[in-house]
LUMMARZA-29433 format. One record per residue (C-alpha): x, y, z; chain; residue in three letters. Coordinates in steps of 0.1 Angstrom, whole numbers, plus 5000, padded with zeros to 4 digits. Layout:
N
<<X, Y, Z>, A, Ala>;
...
***
This chain:
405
<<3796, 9212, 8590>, A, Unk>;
<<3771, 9245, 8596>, A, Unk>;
<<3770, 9276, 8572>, A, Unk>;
<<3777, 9308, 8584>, A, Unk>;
<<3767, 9338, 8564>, A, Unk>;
<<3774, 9370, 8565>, A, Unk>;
<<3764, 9403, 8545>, A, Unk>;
<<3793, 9427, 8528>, A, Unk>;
<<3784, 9462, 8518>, A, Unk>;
<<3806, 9474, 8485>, A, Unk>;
<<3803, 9505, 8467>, A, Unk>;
<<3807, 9497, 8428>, A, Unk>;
<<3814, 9525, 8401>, A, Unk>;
<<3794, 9520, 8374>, A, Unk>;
<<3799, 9536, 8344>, A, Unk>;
<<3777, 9568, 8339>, A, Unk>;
<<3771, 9553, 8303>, A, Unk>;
<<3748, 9525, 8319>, A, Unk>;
<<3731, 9543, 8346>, A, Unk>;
<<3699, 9540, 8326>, A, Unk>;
<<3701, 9506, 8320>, A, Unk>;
<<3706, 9496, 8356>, A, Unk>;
<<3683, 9523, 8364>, A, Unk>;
<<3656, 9509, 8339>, A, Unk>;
<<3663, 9476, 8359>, A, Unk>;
<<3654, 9486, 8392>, A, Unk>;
<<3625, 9501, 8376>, A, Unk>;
<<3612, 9472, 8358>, A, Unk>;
<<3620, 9449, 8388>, A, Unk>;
<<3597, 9469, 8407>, A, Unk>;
<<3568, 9461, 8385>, A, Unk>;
<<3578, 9426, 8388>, A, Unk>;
<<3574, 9424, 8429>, A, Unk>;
<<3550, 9442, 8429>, A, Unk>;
<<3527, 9424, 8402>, A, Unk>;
<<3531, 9393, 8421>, A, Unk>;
<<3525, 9407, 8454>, A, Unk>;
<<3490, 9423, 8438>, A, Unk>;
<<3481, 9387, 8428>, A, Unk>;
<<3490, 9372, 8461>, A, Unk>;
<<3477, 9399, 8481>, A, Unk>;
<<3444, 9395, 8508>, A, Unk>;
<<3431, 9407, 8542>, A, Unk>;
<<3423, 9374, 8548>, A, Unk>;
<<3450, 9350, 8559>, A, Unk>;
<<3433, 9322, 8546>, A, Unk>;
<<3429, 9336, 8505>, A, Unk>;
<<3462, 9352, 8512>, A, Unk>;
<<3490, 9338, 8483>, A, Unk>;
<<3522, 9332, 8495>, A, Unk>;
<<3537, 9297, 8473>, A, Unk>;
<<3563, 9310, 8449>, A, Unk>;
<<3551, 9276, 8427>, A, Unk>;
<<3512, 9293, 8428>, A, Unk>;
<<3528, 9329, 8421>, A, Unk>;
<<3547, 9319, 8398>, A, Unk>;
<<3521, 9301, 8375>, A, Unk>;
<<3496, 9335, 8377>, A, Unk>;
<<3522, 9362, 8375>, A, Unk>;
<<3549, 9347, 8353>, A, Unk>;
<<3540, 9345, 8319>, A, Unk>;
<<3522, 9385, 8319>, A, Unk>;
<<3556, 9402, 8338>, A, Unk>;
<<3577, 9384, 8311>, A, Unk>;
<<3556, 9403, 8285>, A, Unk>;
<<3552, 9433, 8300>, A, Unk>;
<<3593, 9436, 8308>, A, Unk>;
<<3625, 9428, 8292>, A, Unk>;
<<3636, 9414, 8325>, A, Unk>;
<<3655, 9385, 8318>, A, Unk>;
<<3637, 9352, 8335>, A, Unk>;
<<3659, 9346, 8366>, A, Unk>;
<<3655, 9383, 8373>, A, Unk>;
<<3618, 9379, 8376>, A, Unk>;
<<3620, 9349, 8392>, A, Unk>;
<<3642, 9370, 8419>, A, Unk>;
<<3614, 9398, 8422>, A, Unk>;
<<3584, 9372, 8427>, A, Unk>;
<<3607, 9353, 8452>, A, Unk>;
<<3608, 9389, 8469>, A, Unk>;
<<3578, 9395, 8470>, A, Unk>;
<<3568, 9361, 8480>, A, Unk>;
<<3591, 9369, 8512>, A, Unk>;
<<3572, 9398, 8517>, A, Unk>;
<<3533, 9380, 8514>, A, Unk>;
<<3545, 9355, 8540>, A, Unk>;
<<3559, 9375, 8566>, A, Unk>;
<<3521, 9395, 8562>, A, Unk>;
<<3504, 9364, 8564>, A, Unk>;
<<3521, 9359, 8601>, A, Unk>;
<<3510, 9387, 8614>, A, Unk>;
<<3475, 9386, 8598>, A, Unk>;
<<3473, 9347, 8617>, A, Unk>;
<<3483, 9363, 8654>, A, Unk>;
<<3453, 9393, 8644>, A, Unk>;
<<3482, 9421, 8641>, A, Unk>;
<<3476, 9448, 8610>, A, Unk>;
<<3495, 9449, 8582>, A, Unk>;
<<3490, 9464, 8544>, A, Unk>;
<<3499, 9448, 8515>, A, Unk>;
<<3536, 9446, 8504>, A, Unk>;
<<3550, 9480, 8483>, A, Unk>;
<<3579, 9482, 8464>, A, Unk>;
<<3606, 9511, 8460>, A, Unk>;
<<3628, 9506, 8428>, A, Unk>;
<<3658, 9509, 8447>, A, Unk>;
<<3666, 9472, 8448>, A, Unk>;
<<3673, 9443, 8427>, A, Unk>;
<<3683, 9409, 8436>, A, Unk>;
<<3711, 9390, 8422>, A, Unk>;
<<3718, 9352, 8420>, A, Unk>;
<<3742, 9328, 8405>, A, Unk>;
<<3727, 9330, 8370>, A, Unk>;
<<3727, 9367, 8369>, A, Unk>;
<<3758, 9380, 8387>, A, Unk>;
<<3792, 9376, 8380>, A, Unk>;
<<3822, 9378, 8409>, A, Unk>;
<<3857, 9386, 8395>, A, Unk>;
<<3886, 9405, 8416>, A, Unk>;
<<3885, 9439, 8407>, A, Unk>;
<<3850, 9441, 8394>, A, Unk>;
<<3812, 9427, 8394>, A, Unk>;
<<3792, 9422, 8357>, A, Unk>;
<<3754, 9423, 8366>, A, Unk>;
<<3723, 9416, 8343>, A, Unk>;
<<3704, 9443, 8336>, A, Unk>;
<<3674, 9448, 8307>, A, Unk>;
<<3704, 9459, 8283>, A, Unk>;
<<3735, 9443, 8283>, A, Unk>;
<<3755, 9433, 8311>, A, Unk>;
<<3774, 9456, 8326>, A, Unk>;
<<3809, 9457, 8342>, A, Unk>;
<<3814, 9478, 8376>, A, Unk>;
<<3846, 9484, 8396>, A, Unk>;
<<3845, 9470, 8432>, A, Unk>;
<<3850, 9509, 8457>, A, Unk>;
<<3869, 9495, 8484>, A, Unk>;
<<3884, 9508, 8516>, A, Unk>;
<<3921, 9521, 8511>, A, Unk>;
<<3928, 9500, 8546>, A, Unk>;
<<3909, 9474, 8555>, A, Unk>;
<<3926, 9462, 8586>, A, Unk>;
<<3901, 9450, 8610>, A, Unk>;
<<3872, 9453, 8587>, A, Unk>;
<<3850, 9426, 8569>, A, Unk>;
<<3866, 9430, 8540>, A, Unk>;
<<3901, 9416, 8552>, A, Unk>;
<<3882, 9392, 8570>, A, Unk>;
<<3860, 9378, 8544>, A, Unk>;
<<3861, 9395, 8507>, A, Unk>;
<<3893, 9383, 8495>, A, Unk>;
<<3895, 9347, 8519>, A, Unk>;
<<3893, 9317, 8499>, A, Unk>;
<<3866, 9298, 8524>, A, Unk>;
<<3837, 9325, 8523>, A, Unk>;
<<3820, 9322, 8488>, A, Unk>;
<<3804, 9352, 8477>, A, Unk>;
<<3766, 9344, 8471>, A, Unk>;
<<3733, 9366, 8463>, A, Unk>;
<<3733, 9401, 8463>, A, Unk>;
<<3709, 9429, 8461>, A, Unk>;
<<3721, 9463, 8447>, A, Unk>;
<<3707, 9494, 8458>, A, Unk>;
<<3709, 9529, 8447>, A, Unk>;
<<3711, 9559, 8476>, A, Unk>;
<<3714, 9595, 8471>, A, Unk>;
<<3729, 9584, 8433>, A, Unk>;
<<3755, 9559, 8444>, A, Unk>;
<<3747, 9521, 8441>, A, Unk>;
<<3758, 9497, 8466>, A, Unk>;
<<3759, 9460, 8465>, A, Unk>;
<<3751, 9439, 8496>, A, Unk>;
<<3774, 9405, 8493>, A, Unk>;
<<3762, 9376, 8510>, A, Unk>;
<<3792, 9354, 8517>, A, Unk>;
<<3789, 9323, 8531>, A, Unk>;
<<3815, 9297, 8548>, A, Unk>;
<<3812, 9260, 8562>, A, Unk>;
<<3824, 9257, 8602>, A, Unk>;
<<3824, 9232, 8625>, A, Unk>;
<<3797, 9225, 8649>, A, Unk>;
<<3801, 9223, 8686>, A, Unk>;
<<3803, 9188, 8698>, A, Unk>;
<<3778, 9174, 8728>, A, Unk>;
<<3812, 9166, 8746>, A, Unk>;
<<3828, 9201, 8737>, A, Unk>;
<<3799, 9219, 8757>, A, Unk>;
<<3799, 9194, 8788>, A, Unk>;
<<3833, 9206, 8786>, A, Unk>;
<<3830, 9238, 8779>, A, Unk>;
<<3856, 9264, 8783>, A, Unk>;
<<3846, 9304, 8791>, A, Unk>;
<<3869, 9332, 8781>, A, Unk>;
<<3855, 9360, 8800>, A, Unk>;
<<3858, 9397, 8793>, A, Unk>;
<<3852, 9430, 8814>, A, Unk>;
<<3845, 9461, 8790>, A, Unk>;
<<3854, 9499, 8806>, A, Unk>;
<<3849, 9532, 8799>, A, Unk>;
<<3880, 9541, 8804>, A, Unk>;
<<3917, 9526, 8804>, A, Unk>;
<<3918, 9496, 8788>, A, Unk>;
<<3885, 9490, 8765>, A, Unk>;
<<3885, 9449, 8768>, A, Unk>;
<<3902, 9428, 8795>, A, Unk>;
<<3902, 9389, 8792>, A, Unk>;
<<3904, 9362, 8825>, A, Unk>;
<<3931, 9350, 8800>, A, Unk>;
<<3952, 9386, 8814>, A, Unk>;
<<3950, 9402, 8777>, A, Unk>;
<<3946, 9439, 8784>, A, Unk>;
<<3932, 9453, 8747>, A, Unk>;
<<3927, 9486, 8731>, A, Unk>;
<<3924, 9526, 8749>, A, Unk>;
<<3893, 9536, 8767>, A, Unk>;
<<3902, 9569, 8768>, A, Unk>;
<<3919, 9572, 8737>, A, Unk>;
<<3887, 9566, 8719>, A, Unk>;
<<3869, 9587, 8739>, A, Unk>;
<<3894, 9617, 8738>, A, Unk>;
<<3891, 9610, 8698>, A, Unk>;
<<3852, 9612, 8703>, A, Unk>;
<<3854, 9646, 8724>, A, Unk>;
<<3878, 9663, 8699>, A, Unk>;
<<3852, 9655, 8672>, A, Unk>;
<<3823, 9669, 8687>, A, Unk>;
<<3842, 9702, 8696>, A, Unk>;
<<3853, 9701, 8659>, A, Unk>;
<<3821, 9695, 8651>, A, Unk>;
<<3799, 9726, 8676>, A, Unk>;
<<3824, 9749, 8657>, A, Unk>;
<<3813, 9741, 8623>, A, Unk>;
<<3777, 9739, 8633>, A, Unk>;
<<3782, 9773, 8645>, A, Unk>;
<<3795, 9782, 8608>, A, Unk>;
<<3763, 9771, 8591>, A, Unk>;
<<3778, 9774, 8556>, A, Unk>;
<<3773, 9745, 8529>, A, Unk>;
<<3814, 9740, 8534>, A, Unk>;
<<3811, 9737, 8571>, A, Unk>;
<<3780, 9708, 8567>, A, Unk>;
<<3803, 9690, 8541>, A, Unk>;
<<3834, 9689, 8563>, A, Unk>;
<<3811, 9677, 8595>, A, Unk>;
<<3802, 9654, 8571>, A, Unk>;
<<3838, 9643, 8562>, A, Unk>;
<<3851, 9640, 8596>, A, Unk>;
<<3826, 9622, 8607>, A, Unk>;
<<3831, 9595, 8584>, A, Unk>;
<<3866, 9595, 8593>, A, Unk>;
<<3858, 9594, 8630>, A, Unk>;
<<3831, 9563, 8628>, A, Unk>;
<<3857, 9544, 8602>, A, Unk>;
<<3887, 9549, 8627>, A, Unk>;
<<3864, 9541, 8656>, A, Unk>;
<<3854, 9510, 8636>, A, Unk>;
<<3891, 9500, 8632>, A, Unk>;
<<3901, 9503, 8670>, A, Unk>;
<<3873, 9481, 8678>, A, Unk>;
<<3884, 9458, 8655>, A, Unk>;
<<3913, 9451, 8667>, A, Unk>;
<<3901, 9445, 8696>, A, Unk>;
<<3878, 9420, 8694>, A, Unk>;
<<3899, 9402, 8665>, A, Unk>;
<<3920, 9404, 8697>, A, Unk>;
<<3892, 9387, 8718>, A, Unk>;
<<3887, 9359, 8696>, A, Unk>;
<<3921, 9351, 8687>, A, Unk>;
<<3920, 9346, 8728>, A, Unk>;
<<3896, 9323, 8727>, A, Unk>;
<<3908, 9302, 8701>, A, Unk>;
<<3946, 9299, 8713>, A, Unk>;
<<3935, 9288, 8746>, A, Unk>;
<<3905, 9261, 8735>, A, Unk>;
<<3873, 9281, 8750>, A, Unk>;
<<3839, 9272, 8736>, A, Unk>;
<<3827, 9303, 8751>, A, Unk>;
<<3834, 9340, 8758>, A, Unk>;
<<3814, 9355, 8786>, A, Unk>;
<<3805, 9397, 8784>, A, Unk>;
<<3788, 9413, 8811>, A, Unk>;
<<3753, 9416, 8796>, A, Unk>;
<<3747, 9456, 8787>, A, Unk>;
<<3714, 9467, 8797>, A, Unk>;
<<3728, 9462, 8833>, A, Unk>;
<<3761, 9483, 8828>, A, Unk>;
<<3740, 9512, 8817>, A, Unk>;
<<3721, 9512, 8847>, A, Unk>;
<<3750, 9504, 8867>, A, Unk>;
<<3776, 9532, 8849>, A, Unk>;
<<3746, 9557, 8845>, A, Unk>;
<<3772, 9584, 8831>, A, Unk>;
<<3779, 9560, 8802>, A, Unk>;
<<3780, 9581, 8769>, A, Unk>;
<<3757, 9571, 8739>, A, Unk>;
<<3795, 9569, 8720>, A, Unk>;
<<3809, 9543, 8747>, A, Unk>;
<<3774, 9525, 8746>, A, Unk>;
<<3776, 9520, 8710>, A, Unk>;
<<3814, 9510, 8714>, A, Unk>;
<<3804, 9481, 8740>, A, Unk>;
<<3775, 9473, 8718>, A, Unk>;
<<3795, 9472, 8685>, A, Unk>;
<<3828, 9449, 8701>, A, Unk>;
<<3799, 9422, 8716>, A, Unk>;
<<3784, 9424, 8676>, A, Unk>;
<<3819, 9421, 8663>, A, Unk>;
<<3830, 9390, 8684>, A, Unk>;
<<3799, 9371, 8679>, A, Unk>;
<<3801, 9371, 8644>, A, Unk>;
<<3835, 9364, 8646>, A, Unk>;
<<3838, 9338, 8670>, A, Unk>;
<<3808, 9318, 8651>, A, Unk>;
<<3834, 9312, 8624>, A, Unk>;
<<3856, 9287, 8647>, A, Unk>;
<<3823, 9277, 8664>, A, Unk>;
<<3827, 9295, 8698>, A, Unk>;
<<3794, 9309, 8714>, A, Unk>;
<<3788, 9339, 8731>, A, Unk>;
<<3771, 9343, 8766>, A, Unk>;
<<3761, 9371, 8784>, A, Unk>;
<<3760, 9372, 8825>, A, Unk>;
<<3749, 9398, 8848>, A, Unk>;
<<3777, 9422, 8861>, A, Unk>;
<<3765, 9428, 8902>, A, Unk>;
<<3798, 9425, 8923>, A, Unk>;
<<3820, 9411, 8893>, A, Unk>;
<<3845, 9441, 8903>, A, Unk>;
<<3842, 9434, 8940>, A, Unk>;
<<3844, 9393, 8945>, A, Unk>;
<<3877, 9383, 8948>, A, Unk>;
<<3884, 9357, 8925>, A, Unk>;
<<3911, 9340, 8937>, A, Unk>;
<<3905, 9302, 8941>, A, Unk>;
<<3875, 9293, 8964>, A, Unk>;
<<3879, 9328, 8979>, A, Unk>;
<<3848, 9346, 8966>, A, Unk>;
<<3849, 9371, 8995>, A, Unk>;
<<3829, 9401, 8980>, A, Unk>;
<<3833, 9436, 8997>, A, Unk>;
<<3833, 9471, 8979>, A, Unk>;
<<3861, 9478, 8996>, A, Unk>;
<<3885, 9451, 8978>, A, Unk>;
<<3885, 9475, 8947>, A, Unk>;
<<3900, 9509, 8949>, A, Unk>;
<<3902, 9520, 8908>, A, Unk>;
<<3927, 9501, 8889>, A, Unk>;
<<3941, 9478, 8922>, A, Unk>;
<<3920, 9450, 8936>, A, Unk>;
<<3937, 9439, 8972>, A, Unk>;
<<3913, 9412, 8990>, A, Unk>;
<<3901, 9423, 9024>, A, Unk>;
<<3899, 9385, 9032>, A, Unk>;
<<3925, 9365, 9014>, A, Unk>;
<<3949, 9396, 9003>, A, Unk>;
<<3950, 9385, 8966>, A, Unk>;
<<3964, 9412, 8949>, A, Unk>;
<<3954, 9415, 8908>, A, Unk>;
<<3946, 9441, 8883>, A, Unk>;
<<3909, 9452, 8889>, A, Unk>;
<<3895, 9446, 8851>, A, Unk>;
<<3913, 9419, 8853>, A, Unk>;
<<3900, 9404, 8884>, A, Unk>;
<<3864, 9412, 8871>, A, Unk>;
<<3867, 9396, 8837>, A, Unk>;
<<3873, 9364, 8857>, A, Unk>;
<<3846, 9366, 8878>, A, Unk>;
<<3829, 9373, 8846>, A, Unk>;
<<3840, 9339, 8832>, A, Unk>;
<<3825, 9319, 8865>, A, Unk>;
<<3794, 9336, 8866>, A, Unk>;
<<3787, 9322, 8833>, A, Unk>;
<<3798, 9287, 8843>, A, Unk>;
<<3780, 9293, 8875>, A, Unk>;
<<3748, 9304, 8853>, A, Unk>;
<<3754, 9264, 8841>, A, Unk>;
<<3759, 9246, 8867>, A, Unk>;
<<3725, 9261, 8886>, A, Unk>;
<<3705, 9258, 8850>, A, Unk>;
<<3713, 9220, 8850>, A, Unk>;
<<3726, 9223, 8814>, A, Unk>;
<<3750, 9190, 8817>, A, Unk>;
<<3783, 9214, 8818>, A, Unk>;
<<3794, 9200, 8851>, A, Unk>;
<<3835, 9200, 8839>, A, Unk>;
<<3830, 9229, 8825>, A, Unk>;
<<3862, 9260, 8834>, A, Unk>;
<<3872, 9291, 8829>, A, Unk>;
<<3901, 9301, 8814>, A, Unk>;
<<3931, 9317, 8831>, A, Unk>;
<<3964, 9332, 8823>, A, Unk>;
<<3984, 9304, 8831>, A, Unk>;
<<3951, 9276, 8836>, A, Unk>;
<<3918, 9266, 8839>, A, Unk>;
<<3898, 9265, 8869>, A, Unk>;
<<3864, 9253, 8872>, A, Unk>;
<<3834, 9262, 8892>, A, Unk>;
<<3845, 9247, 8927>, A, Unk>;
<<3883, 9268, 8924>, A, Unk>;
<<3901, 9239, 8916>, A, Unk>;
<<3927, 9250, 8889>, A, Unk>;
<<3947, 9232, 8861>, A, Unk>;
<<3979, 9245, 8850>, A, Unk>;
<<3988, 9248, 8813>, A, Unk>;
<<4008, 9222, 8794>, A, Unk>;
***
């Protein structure tokens, strides 16, 4: 089995009755990092300090007396800052510049012996008492991480840091769950989902014939914030910057919920029909090749490849990338392959040689899937059985299909 771990941002409500304590805390655990990386500090690589074992003996004993830190706490800030010395001592060995490590008091790190999960609420040790804060979760967290993760009995909530921004605090969960590897014979085997993303119409289509989500509806959503938006900015009062400031959040939270949906959608693809792999068109070359992209519809493509990576990794399914050129105008219909920018014509794809007729996104997304066990084949990588899958099949890299059971 491999862990996977992933990182959960929740607001807590701490009492206003123990700000200062926890406020005292980040304070003193400041001094704590930063008295260790002090010690450890050195412009030379070689006298540089970076062993928690050697911090730990020379900085130790003095925070303990200079802070009411309990002791796992200050072990927490010199393992911080013995983080921070050895990522300066890399870059100090390949001659790059660096300073020595400074610390904000605007974080402390949390382990087993000093954090507490329950199900409403999180008790944390501070230099008083413990206190007790409320969990601030989403009033609908379909499609986020924490319907995915917070409340799911296989992802154990782990170390934490808590940080304070503009007078909020905010804990970072790390939550962590065991999966199963990929097997030598599942990737000779392997088994490519592929996906074409759009701009508009459908946002994802799978080789698999899923058509997921609303192009345009996101990006009419996107427009009618930005108009809503010109007219406030227009307004300049303290009101107007607060409601920019509201809808916005709305916008980027139910922009966050469309996508996903969508690549929940994705995944649950995958896993129904036994792929090892799903195949996007990699992105740097659908920005050159759909120049009139949006920054919004970027971030969207961006955002659903993040989201199905990290999901995916949970039933051990990787994630490839191909290069797009001609994936809209092969025809990929058996051993066809006849490529022509004439076979597409918008949402229909007719074949100029063959006269397969199909859904153009969803004619791409296949030819997305063999481009990515083409890329194998030609690298040598051992997949030689390797397929990708269809509605109604598999097919591998020679056209040769296999009906479903």
């Amino acid at each position: 089995m491999a862990e996977v771990v992933r990182n959960i941002q929740v607001k807590l409500n701490i009492p206003e009755s123990r700000h200062s304590d926890v406020d005292q805390t980040f304070e003193e655990f400041r001094q704590a990092a930063q008295h260790a990386s002090d010690y450890g500090w050195n412009d030379d690589p070689d006298h540089l300090v970076k062993a928690k074992n050697k911090l730990h003996k020379a900085t130790y004993t003095e925070v303990r007396e200079q802070t009411t830190l309990q002791s796992s706490l200050v072990q927490s800030a010199r393992n911080l800052a013995a983080d921070a010395l050895s990522n300066c001592k890399d870059l100090l060995d390949d001659d790059k510049n660096t300073s020595k490590p400074e610390f904000r008091g605007t974080v402390i790190v949390y382990n087993g012996r000093t954090i507490t999960y329950n199900d409403d609420h999180v008790t944390l040790a501070t230099t008083g008492d413990r206190v007790a804060a409320e969990y601030v979760l989403p009033h609908d967290d379909k499609g986020t991480p924490f319907e995915e993760y917070w409340n799911e009995d296989e992802w154990e909530k782990k170390e934490a840091t808590l940080h304070k921004r503009d007078g909020e605090y905010y804990l970072h969960v790390a939550v962590e769950s065991a999966v199963e590897p990929i097997t030598d014979e599942q990737t000779e085997n392997g088994v490519v989902l592929g996906v074409d993303l759009n701009v508009d119409g459908y946002l994802a289509v799978t080789s698999t014939g899923a058509f997921l989500g609303n192009a345009d509806e996101l990006t009419h959503k996107r427009d009618e914030y930005e108009r809503r938006r010109g007219n406030l900015q227009k307004t300049g009062t303290r009101s107007a910057h607060l409601t920019i400031q509201s809808i916005g959040d709305r916008f980027a939270e139910c922009s966050r919920h469309r996508l996903h949906d969508v690549s929940n959608s994705i995944v649950r693809e995958a896993v129904e029909n036994d792929c090892t792999h799903i195949a996007f068109e990699r992105l740097t070359y659908i920005w050159t090749r759909i120049s009139n992209t949006s920054k919004f519809q970027q971030w969207a493509f961006r955002e659903v490849q993040r989201q199905v990576e990290y999901k995916a990794e949970r039933h051990g399914i990787d994630v490839e990338t191909v290069a797009p050129q001609y994936t809209s105008q092969r025809c990929s219909h058996g051993e066809c392959g006849f490529t022509h920018e004439d076979n597409r014509d918008g949402d229909e794809f007719e074949c100029l040689k063959c006269a397969k007729e199909l859904h153009a996104d969803y004619n791409a997304a296949r030819n997305v899937a063999w481009r990515c066990v083409q890329n194998w084949l030609k690298s040598g990588s051992g997949r030689a059985t390797s397929q990708l899958a269809l509605k109604s099949g598999t097919v591998n890299a020679n056209g040769d299909f296999n009906a479903s059971a």
